[in-house]
N, C-alpha and C positions, 0 to 999 in steps of 0.2 A: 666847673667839673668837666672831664673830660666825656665827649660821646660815648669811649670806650666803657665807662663805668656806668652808662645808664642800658648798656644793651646786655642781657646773661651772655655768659656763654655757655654757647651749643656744645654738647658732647657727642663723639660717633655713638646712636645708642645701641648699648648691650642686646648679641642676639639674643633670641627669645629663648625661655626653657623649653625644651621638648614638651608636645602632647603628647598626654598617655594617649595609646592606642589609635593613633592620627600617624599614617606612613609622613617623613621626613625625607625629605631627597639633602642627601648629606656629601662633604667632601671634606681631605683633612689636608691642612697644612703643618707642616713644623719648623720650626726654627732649626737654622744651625748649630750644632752641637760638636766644639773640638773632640776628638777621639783621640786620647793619649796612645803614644803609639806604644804602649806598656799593657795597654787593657786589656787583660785574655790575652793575653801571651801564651806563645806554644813553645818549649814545654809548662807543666807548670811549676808557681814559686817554690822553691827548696823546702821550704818549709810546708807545703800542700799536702793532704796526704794526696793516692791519689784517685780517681776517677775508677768507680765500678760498677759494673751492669749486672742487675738482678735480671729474669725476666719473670714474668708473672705463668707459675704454672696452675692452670684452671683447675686441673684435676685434684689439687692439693687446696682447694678453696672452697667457699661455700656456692662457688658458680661452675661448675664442673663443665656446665653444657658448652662456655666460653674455651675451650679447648684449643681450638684452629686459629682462635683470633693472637692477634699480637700487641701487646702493651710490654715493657719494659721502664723499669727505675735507673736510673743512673744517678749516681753519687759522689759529692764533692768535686761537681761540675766547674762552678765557682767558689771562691770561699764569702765566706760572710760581709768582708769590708768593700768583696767586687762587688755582692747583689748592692748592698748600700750604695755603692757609686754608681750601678747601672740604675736605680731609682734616682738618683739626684739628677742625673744625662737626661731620664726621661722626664721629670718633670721642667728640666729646662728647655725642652724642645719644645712645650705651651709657648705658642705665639700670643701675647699681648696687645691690648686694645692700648689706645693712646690717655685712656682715663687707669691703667692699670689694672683691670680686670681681665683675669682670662678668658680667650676663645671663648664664648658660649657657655663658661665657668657656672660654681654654685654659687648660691647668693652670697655668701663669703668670700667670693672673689678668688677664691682658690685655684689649683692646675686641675683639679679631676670634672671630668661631668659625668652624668648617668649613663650607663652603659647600656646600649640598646642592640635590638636583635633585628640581625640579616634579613632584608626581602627580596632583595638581589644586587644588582650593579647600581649602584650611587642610592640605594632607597632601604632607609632603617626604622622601625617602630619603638616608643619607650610602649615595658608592656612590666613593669614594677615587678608583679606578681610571680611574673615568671622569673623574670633576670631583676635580680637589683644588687648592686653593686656601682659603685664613678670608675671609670675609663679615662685611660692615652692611647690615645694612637700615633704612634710614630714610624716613618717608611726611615728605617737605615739600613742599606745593605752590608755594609763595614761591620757590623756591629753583631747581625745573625750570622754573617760568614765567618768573625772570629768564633762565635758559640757554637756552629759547626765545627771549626780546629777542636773545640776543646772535646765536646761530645765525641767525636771519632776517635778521641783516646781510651773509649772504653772498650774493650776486648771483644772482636767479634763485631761491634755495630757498626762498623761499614761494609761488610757482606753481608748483614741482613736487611738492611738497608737500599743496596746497590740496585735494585730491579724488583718488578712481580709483574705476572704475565698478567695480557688484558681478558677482558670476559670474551669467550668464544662466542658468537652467535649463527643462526644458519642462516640469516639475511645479509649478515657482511661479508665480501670478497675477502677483506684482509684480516690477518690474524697479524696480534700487536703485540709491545710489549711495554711497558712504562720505565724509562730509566732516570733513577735519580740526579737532578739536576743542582737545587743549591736551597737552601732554607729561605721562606717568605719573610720579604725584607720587611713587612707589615709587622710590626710588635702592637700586640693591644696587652697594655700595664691594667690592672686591675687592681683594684682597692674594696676589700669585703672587710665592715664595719660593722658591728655586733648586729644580730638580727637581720644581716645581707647572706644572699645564698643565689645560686642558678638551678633553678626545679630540672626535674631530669629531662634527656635528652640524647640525643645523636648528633655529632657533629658532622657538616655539608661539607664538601669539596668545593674548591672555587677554582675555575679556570679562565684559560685565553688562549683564542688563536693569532700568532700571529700573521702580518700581511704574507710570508713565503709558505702559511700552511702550515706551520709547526704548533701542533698542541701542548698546552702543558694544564696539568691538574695537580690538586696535591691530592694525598692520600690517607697523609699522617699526621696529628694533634703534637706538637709541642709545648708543653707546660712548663715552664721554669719557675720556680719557688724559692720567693725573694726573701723569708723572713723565717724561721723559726716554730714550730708550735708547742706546745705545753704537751703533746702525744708521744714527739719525739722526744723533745729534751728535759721535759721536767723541766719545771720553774728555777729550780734550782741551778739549770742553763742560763739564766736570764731572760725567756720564751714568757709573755703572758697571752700567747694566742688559747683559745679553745674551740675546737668547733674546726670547718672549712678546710674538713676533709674531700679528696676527691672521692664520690666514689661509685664503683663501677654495681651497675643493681640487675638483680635477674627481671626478667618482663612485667612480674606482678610486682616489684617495686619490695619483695620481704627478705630477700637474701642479699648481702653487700658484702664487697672487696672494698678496703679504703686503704688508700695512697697518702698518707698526710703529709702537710707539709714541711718541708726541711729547708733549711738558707743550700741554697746551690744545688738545689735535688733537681733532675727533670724528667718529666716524666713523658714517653712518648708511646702515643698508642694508633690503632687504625683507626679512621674516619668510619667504615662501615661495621654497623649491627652490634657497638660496643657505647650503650645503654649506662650513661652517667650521671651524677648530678654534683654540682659544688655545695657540700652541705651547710646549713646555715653557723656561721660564728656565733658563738656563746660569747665571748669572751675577747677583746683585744681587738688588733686590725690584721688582717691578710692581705699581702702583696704578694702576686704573682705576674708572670709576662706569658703570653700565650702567641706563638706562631706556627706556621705549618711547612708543611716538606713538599715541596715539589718538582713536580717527575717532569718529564718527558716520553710521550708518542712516540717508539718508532716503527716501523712497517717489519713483521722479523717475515711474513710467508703472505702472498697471496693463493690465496686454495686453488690447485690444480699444480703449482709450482713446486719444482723440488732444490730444496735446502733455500736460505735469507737471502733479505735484499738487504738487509741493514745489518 
């Protein structure tokens, strides 16, 4: 009998599942993923209807106080057979172990894992209760800057978009201004699985400076809504989603705006003081991809000075 058959073999073993409520220093890798050079094409296909922007007016809502803030709907961003293939890209970009199990996967071996909440730079907590929902993360730039092409064919949303001035203070010499730079090449894919939800919240701003000083922050929530719901299309679309609505809630949590979801809808709103929750699924799975907008710093006045530097 050969030595080889009397030793096991070693497998690399499977990282560990996330502790609940135990910080996790995290990092993501992904596979290479071809990008048809068809995908998100600009203009769109003949047949597309095409891309329209709502914007959400507060005063016309059960959140009136939300007035100044900015969320906007845009529609038939992609159509239906692109979100399908932009989920099949993401789930190919799960990097596999040598025994075939995904990255850090579920016990099923699957592409998704639990989705966990931000503590800062490289460090995330599983906290169930709050967020529960499995996760991708994929870094493609190619892929948010065609979804850019497509979104800025909606009328209007690249001047409202284009800039917003920085907060004044009477401790800073400079007066700034933020100018948009290009969409976070960070996609986080999201999977809400009957009785999955994200409790409400506010979404953080993530920044970096670079080494010559140039800051950039984002400012703006991008949601893209990969699937269909039973809200919008009726079953009789072929939708068995229910539930996993987004939606936006006044401070004591009893007044709501909900955004549901639609294949190719995105929804983009601002990071500060707009008070949201992913509501729980009833019914079916939700797919969505989630990324953000970001700006650019630049110097417009320092106080004393008359007219920009930048």
């Amino acid at each position: 009998m050969p030595l080889s058959d009397l030793i096991p073999t070693v497998l690399k073993p499977k990282p560990p599942k996330p502790a609940r409520h135990r910080p996790q220093q995290t990092s993501y890798i992904s596979n290479d993923v071809p990008i048809p050079a068809d995908f998100l094409s600009v203009p769109l296909p003949e047949d597309a209807p095409a891309v329209t922007l709502t914007k959400l007016d507060w005063s016309k809502t059960a959140l009136p106080e939300n007035g100044p803030l900015y969320a906007v709907v845009l529609d038939n961003v992609l159509t239906p057979a692109e979100c399908a293939q932009l989920l099949r890209m993401a789930e190919a970009s799960v990097v596999t172990l040598p025994d075939g199990e995904g990255e850090g996967g579920n016990e099923d071996g699957g592409k998704w894992r639990p989705a966990m909440v931000n503590m800062g730079p490289g460090w995330e907590i599983l906290e169930p209760e709050y967020r529960n929902s499995d996760r991708i993360i994929w870094d493609q730039q190619e892929v948010v800057d065609r979804l850019w092409g497509r979104c800025r064919l909606a009328p209007g949303l690249e001047a409202q978009l284009a800039g917003m001035e920085g907060v004044k203070r009477p401790e800073r010499e400079l007066e700034t201004r933020w100018v948009f730079k290009r969409f976070n090449k960070r996609m986080r894919f999201l999977k809400y699985q009957k009785g999955q939800f994200f409790r409400p919240h506010c979404d953080g701003p993530y920044g970096e400076e670079a080494e010559d000083g140039t800051v950039i922050r984002t400012h703006y929530t991008v949601h893209l809504y990969l699937n269909d719901s039973v809200a919008e299309v009726g079953t009789e679309g072929g939708a068995d989603l229910v539930g996993g609505a987004t939606s936006f809630l006044s401070s004591d949590e009893k007044r709501k705006v909900d955004v549901d979801p639609k294949a190719g809808r995105v929804l983009i709103f601002q990071h500060s003081r707009l008070y949201h929750s992913g509501d729980d699924v009833v019914a079916g799975t939700k797919y969505t991809m989630r990324t953000d907008i970001l700006y650019e710093m630049v110097k417009t006045k320092t106080r004393g000075e008359e007219g920009t530097t930048a």
